[in-house]
C-alpha positions as CSV (number, residue, x, y, z in Angstrom):
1,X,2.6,4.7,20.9
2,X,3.6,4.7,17.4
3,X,5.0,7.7,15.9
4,X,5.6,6.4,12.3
5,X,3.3,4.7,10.3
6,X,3.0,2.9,7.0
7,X,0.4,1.4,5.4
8,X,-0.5,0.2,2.2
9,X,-3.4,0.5,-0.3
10,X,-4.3,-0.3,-3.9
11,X,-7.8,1.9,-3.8
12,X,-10.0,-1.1,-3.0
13,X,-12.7,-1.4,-0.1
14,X,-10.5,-3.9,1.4
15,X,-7.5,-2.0,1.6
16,X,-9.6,1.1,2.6
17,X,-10.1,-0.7,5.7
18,X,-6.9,-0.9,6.6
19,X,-6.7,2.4,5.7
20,X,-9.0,3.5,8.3
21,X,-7.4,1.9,11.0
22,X,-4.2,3.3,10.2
23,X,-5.9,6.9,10.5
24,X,-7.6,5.8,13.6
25,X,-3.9,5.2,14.7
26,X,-2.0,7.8,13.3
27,X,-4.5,10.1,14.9
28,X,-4.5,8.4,18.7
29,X,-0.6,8.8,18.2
30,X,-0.2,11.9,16.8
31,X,2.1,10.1,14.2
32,X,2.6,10.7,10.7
33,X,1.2,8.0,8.2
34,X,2.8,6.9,5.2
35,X,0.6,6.0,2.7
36,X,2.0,3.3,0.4
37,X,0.3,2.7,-3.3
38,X,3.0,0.5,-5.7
39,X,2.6,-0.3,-9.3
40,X,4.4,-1.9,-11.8
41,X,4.4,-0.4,-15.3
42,X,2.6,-2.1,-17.8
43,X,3.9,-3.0,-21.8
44,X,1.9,-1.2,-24.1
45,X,2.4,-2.3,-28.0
46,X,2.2,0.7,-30.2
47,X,2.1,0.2,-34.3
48,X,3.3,1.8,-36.9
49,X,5.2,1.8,-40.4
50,X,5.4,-2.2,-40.3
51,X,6.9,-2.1,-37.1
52,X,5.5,-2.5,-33.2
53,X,7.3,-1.4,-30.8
54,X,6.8,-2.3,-27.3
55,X,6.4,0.7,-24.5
56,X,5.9,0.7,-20.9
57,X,2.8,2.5,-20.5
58,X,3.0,4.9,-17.6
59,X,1.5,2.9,-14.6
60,X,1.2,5.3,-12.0
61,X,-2.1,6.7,-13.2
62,X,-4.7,4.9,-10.8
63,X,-1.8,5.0,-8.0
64,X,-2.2,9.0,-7.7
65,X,-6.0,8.7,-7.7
66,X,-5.5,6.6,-4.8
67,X,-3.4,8.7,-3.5
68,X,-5.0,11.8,-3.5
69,X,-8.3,10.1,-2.4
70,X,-6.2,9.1,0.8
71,X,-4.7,12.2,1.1
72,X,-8.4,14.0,1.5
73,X,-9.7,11.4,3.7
74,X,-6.9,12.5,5.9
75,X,-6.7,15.7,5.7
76,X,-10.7,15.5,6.7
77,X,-9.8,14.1,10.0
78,X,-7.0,16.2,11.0
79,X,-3.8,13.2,10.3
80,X,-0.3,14.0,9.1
81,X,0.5,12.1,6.1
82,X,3.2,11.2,3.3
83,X,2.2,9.7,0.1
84,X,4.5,7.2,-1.7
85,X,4.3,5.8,-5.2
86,X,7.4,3.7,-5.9
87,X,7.0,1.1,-8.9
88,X,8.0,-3.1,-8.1
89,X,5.8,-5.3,-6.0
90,X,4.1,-3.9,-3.2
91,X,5.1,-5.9,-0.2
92,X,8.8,-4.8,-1.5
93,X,7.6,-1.3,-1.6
94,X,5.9,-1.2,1.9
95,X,8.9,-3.0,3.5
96,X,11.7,-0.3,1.7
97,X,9.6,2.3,2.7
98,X,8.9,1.3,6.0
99,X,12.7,1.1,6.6
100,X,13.6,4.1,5.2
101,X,11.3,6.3,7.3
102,X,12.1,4.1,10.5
103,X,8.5,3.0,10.8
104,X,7.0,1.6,13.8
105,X,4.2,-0.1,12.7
106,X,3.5,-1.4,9.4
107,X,-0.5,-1.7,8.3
108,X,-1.9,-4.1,6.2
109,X,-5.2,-5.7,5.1
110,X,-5.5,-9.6,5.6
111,X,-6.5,-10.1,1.9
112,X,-4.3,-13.0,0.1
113,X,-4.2,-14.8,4.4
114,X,-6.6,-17.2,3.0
115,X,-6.4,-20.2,-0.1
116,X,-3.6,-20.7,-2.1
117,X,-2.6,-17.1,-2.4
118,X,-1.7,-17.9,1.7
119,X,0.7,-20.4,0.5
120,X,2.2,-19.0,-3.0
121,X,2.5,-15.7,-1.2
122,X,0.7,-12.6,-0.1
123,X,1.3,-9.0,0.8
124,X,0.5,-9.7,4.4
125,X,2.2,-12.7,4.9
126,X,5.7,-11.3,3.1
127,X,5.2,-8.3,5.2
128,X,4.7,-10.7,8.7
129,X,8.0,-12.4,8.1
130,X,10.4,-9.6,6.5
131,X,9.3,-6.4,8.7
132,X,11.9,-5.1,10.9
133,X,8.7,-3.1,12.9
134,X,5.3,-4.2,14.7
135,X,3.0,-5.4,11.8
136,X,-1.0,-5.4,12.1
137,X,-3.2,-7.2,9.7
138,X,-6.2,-6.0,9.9
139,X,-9.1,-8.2,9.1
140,X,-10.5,-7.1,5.7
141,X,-12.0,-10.0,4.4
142,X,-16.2,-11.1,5.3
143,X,-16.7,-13.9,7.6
144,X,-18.1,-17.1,6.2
């Protein structure tokens, strides 16, 4: 079974589902889950004495909400878990992390598998081709 876990999520209802599978996981394993929230700082422009000055406004804000929403949910049903929060894109951020704690499974929501975002690129489908582990998208989206 899998022993090391890592999945991602940005806060949203389709990403919680993939969050709950990875509990459901984590918990039939006994595994530890790596949860996985990225964000990229955003420019803020400040002004001030005839000058602006451009700032990167600290972007980890909503990330630790997430977080520590995750972090509850899991603690309520009795799975070990780690909480990441690196900045950069977040299929980069699940792949480092999933090689630096030697995951074995990688979890994902299938959001982006669909329409052009399929073809200009997705987390799910970057994570299908560059995972050195067992990757499981987990349908997120509502059927037509």
């Amino acid at each position: 079974m899998f022993k090391t876990i890592v999945v991602g999520t940005d806060g949203s209802e389709t990403a919680d589902r993939a969050l709950a599978r990875a509990f459901e996981l984590a918990k039939a394993s006994g595994g530890v889950l790596h949860i996985v929230s990225a964000y990229s700082p955003s420019p803020a422009r400040v002004s001030g004495g005839g000058e602006t000055a451009a700032l990167a406004a600290r972007g980890d804000f909503k990330v630790e909400a997430v977080l520590e929403r995750a972090g509850f949910e899991a603690r309520t049903q009795d799975v070990q878990i780690e909480s990441h929060a690196p900045k950069g894109d977040p299929a980069d951020a699940l792949l480092e992390v999933a090689g630096r704690v030697t995951a074995d499974l990688i979890v994902v929501g299938s959001r982006g598998m669909q329409g052009a975002r399929r073809v200009l690129g997705s987390v799910p489908n970057k994570i299908s081709h560059h995972a050195a582990c067992d990757v499981l998208i987990v349908h997120t989206t509502a059927s037509a």
